[in-house]
N, C-alpha and C positions, 0 to 999 in steps of 0.2 A: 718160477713163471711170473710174470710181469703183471700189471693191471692187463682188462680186459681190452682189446683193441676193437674198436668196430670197423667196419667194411670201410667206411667213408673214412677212417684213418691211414686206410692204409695207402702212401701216397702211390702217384703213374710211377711209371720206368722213365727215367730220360736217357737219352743216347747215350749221356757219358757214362752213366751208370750202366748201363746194357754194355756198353764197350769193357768196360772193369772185372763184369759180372762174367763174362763169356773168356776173357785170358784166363780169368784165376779159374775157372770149372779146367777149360782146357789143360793148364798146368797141372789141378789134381789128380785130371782125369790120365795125363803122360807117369803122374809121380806113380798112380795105380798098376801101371801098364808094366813098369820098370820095375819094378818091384816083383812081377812074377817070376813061377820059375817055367821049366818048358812042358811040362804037364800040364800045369795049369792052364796055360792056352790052349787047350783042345777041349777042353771041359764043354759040356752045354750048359746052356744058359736055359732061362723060363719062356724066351724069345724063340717060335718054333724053326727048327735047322738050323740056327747062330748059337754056332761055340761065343769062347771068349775071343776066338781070333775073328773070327767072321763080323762080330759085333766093332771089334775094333778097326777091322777094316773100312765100316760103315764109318765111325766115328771119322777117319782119317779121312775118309773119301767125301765126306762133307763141308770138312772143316777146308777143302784142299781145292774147293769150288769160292775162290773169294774173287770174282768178277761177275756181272753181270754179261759176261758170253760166256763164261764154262759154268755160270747156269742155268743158259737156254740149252748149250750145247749138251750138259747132261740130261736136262730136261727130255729132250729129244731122242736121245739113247734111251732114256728110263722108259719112256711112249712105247718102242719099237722090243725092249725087252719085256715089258708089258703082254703085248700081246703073243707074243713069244708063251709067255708062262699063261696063256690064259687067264690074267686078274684082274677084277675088276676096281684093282687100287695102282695106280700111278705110283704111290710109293714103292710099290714093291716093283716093281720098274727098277727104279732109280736108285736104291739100296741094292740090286742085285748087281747091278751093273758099278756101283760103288767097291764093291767086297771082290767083284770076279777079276777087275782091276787091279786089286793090291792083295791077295788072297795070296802069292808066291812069295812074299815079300817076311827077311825074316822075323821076328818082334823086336829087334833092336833098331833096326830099321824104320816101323811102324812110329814106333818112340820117337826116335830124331824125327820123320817127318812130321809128327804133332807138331813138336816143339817149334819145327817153322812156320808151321800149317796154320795153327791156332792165333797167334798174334795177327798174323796176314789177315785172317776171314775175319777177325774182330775188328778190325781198322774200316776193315770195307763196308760192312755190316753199316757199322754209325755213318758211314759217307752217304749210302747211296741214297738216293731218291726215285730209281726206276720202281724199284718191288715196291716201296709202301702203299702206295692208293691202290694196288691190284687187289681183286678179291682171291681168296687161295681156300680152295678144299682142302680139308683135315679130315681124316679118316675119323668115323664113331661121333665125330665134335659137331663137322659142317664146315660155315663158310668161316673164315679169319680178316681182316684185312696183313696184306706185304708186312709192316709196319709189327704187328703182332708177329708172324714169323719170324722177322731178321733178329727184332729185341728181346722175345722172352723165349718163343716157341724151342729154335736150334739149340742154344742156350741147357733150355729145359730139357730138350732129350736127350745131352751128353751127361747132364746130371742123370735121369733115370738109370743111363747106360751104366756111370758108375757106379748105380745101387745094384743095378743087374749081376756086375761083376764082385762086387765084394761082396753079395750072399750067397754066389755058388764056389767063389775060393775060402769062403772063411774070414777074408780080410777085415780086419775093425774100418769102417767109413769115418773121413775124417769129415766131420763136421760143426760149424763154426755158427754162431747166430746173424753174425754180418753178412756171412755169403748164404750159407744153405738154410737159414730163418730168411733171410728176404726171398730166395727163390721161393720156400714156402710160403709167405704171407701172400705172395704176388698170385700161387696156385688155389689159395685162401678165396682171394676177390674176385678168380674169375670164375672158379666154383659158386660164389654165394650169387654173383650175377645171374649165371645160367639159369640157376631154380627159383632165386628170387621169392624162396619164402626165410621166416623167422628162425632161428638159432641158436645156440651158443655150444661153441665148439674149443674144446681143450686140447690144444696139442704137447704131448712131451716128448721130452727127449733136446739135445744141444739147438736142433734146429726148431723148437714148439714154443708157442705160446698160444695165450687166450686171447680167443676171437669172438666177434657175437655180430648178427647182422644190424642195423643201423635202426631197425624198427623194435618199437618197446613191447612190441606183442612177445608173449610166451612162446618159445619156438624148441625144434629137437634139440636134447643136449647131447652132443654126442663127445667121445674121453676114448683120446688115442694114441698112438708115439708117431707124431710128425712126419718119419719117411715111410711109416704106415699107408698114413693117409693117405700121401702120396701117391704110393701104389694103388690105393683100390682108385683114387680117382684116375688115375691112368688108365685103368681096364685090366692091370696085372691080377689082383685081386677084388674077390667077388666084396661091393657093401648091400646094402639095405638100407629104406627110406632113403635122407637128400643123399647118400652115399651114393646112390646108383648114377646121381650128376656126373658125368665125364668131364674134364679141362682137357686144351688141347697140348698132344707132347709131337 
């Protein structure tokens, strides 16, 4: 583990980086996919009613939205299945409607259509300028601005997805400090933002390192493995004290 980084170290996201960050998940997240066998995709996951195929459906049906009118157009689908299912989360709209789309579809198929899907919604992601200045609801989080969705948020839940699925296959998670340490340092700042009290937090494991908040008061130490943390700040699993801070995925 490295010297201790503080908050204020940790630099922005720029587009190109966001552009970089979001192929290579997508490609891990196709290499994971390929790699199963055909049990395995039926497995559940921790995510409630999404097997591993359901989850990847999502995945695919996300990445497969790279215009700003097939994502009003699912937007408006996801509204309409919404109230269909009784929810009072827009997402669960739009992920349903995402999966019931490509839920027939075989996993070799799934695969190939990443592999075009991912590039395409990454190019678009860094282009556009409709979504950024928009305010956007995030479930358990609140409001985000566009800007934070296109560059880390999407991004960030194909990564979760891939943790989702290599701890209910078994699969070793390949990860790297360039890609899955800067996803985590980025999960880092905008946790320490949200609570916005003192710290020092030890992450291990390929994607951890030493974080500390930017002020020199005594703060919780908290000593954990990196895609841990991850999780409990996601909502997957339960933390305690600044733990209980959510980031958005």
């Amino acid at each position: 583990m490295s010297d201790v980084i503080t908050v204020g170290q940790i630099a922005p996201l720029t587009r190109d980086e966001a552009q970089c960050l979001a192929l290579d998940e997508y490609e891990r997240f196709a290499e994971l996919l390929a790699s199963l066998g055909d049990e395995e995709w039926e497995v559940a996951t921790q995510c409630p009613g999404w097997t591993v195929r359901r989850m990847a459906c999502h995945v695919v049906g996300s990445a497969e939205c790279d215009s700003t009118w097939k994502l009003l157009r699912e937007t408006l689908r996801g509204r309409r299945e919404q109230r269909r299912m009784d929810s009072s989360d827009l997402v669960d709209g739009i992920n349903e409607v995402q999966i019931r789309d490509r839920e027939g579809l075989k996993p070799s198929d799934l695969v190939a259509r990443l592999g075009v899907a991912g590039p395409r919604v990454a190019s678009y992601r860094r282009r556009t300028a409709a979504l950024r200045p928009l305010p956007i609801d995030v479930p358990m989080v609140g409001r985000v601005s566009g800007a934070t969705l296109v560059d880390i948020i999407y991004t960030r839940d194909v990564w979760m997805h891939r943790v989702d699925i290599s701890r209910v296959t078994g699969r070793p998670m390949e990860l790297s400090r360039p890609h899955d340490g800067r996803l985590v340092a980025l999960m880092v700042a905008e946790w320490a933002r949200r609570h916005g009290r003192p710290f020092r937090l030890n992450l291990s494991g390929s994607a951890g390192d030493g974080y500390a908040s930017d002020s020199t008061e005594d703060g919780e130490l908290i000593e954990m493995d990196a895609v841990e943390f991850a999780r409990v700040v996601s909502g997957r699993s339960a933390g305690g004290g600044l733990l209980k801070t959510l980031v958005a995925f």
